[in-house]
C-alpha positions as CSV (number, residue, x, y, z in Angstrom):
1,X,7.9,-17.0,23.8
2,X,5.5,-16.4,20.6
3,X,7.0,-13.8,17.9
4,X,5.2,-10.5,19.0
5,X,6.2,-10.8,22.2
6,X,9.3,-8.9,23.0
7,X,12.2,-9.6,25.5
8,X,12.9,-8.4,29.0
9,X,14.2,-5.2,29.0
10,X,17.9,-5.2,30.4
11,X,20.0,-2.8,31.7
12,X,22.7,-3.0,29.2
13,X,20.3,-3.1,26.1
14,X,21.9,-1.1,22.8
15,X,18.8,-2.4,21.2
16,X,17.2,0.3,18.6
17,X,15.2,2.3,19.7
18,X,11.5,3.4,19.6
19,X,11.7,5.6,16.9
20,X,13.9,3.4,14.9
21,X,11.4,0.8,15.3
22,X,8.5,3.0,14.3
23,X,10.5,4.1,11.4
24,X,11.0,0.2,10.3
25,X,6.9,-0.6,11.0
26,X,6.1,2.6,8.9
27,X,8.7,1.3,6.2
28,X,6.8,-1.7,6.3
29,X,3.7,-0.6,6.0
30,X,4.3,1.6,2.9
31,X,6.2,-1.3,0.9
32,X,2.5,-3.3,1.6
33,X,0.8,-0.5,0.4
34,X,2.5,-0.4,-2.5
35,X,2.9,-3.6,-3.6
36,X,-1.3,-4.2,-2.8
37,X,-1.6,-0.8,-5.1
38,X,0.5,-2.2,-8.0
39,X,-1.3,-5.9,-7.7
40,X,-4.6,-4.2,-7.9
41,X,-3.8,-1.6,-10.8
42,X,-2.6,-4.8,-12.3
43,X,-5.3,-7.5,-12.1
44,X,-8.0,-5.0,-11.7
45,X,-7.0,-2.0,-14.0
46,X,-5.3,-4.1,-16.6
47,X,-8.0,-6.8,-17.1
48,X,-11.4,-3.8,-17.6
49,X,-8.8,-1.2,-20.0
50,X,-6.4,-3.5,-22.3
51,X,-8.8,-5.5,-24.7
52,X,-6.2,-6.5,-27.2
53,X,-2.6,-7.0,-25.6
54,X,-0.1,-5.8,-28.1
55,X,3.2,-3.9,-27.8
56,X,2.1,-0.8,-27.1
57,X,-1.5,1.1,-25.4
58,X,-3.6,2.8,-27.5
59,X,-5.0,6.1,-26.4
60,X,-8.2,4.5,-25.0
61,X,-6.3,2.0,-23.1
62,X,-4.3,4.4,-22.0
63,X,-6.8,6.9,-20.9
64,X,-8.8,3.8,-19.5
65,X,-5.5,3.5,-17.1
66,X,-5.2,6.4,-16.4
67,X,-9.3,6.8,-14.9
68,X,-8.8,3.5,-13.3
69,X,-5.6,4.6,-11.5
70,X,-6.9,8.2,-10.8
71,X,-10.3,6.5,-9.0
72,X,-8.7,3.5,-6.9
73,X,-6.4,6.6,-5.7
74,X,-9.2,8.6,-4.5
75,X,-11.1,5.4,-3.4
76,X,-8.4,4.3,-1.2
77,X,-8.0,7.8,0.0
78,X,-11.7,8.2,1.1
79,X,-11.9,5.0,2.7
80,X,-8.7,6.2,5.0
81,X,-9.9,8.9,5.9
82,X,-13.2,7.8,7.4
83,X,-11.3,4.9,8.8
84,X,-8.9,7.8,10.7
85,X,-11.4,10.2,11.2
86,X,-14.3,8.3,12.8
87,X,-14.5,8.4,16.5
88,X,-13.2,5.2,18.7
């Protein structure tokens, strides 16, 4: 049996349930989101806005951040909703 495939049903399953499973997926889900978010904040964001690593941002840099972050925000937020929203 391959890895997504899932057992036979019996009639004494106390396996969890639907919901919980959902719940667990959409758990998931959000921990990828989040971790793609940060990487890309990080290689992308980090590498255009901090010219000369130090202990602490300057107000450009910072500012630079803070635009970056802002646009990949709305960028990823566009780009889900014409991926929810157009028709099947």
């Amino acid at each position: 049996m391959d890895p997504f495939s899932s057992p036979a049903p019996s009639s004494g399953s106390s396996g969890p349930s639907p919901e919980a499973l959902m719940d667990q997926v959409k758990t998931q889900l959000a921990q990828a989101y989040a971790e793609e978010f940060l990487e890309t904040v990080r290689s992308k964001c980090f590498a255009k806005c901090i010219t000369k690593p130090g202990t602490s941002l300057s107000g450009s840099e910072s500012s630079c951040i803070s635009r970056c972050v802002e646009r990949y925000i709305e960028a990823t937020g566009i780009i889900g909703r014409a991926l929810f929203s157009s028709p099947r």
